[in-house]
N, C-alpha and C positions, 0 to 999 in steps of 0.2 A: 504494500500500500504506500509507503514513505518513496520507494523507488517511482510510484507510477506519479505521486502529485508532483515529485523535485523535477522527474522528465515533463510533465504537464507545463511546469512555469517556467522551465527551458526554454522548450518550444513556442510558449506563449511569449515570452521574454525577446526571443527572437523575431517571431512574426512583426509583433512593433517597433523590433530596431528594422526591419526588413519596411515596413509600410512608411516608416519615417525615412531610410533611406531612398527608397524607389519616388518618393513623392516630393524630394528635395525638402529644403524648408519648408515646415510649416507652422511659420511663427508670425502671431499677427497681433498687434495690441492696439490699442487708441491711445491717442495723445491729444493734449490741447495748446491750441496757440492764442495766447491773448496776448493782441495788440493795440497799443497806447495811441490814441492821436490827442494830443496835446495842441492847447487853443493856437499856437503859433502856426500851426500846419491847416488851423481852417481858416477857409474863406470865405467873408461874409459880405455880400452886395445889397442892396438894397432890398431882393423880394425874397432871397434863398443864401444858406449856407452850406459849403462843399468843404470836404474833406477827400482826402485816397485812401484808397487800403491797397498796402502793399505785401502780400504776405509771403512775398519772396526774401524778403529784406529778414527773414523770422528762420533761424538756423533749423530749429524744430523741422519746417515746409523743406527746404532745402534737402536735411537728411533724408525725407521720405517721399518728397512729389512725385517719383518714381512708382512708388508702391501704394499709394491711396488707393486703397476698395472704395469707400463708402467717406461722402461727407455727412455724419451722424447729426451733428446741430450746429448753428449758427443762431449769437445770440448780440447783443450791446448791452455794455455799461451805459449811459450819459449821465451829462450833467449838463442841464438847458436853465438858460434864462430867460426871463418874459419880460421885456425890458416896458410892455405895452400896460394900459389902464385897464384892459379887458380879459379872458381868459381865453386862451385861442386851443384851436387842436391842432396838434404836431403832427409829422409825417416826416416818413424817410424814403426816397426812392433810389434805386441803383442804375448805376449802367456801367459799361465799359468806358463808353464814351465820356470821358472827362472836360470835355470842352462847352457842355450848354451851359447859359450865360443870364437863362431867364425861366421865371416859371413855367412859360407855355413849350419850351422846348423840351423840359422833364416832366411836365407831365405828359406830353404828346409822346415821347420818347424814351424815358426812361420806365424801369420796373415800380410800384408802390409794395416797398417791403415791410412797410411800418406805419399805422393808419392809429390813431384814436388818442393820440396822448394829450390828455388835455393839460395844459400847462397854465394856474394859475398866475395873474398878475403881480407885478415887482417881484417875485421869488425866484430863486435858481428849486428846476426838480431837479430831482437824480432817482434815475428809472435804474434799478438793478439788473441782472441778470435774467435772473427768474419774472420779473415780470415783463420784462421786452418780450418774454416769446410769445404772452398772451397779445400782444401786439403788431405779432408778424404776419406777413401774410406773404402769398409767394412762396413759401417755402423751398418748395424743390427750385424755383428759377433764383432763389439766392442761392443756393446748393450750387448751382451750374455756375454763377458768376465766381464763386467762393474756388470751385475747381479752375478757374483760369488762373489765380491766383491775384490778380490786378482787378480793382474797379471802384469807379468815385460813388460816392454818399450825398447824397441831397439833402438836404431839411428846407422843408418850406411848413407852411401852416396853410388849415384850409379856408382862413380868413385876409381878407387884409387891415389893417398896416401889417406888413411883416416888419417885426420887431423882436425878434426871438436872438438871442445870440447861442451857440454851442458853444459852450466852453469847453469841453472835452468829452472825448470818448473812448470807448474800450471795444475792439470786435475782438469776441471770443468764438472762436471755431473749434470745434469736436471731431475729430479724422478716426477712421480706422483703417489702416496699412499692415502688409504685410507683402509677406513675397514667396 
């Protein structure tokens, strides 16, 4: 009996050095990249404010852009201010295209990844993590911009005056790679 289970987990022992050989690596984990945009790097015109994301620039991406399976989430820190007397609703839109210059051209043209944040008057919010995703929308077409690795952030509001400023942000992205 001792002889047939030690040959039992032999065999068994090998079969999965054998299925882990034959199959090459099969090592896959998630990682996350959280990247800072800092108020110096946004741009704020009269009716909208732009930032990049660049997640090339993120060693994390760099070691694995090769191996991404699955972009798992996509999520923002901010911190917004309402520099206005009224309470206005926030919004984020993407594109690759970093060059529009006015409302009508991001919303003609760009994605709405981020719809409903009402931002009361004279105050800075700071929308966390976990509540931006109740706020997204698009999902999978941020997922696609997110795998390019490059694309600009809009913020406008669905009122006018826009008077909003970004003062910073945070894109947290969730990857799963392996090879």
């Amino acid at each position: 009996m001792f002889v047939k289970n030690k040959m039992l987990g032999l065999l068994s022992a090998l079969l999965i050095l054998t299925i882990f050989y034959g199959c090459g690596s099969l090592i896959v984990g998630t990682f996350v990249i959280s990247l800072d945009i800092k108020g110096g790097d946004i741009v704020t015109s009269a009716d909208l404010s732009k930032f990049y994301v660049d997640l090339t620039k993120e060693s994390e991406w760099n070691d694995h852009k090769d191996e991404i399976k699955y972009i798992d989430n996509v999520g923002f820190q901010l911190w917004v201010t309402n520099n206005g007397d009224d309470a206005v609703t926030g919004q984020l839109f993407a594109s690759t295209d970093s060059s529009f210059a006015d409302t009508t051209e991001v919303r003609d043209s760009a994605i709405l990844i981020l719809d409903g944040l009402i931002l009361p008057p004279g105050v800075q919010t700071y929308v966390d993590w976990p509540s931006s995703l109740t706020y997204l929308r698009e999902v999978d077409k941020i997922k696609k911009l997110v795998e390019g690795g490059k694309f600009a952030v809009y913020a406008l509001t669905t009122t006018l005056p826009f008077d909003i400023t970004v003062d910073s942000a945070t894109v947290i992205v969730t990857v799963t790679a392996g090879s």
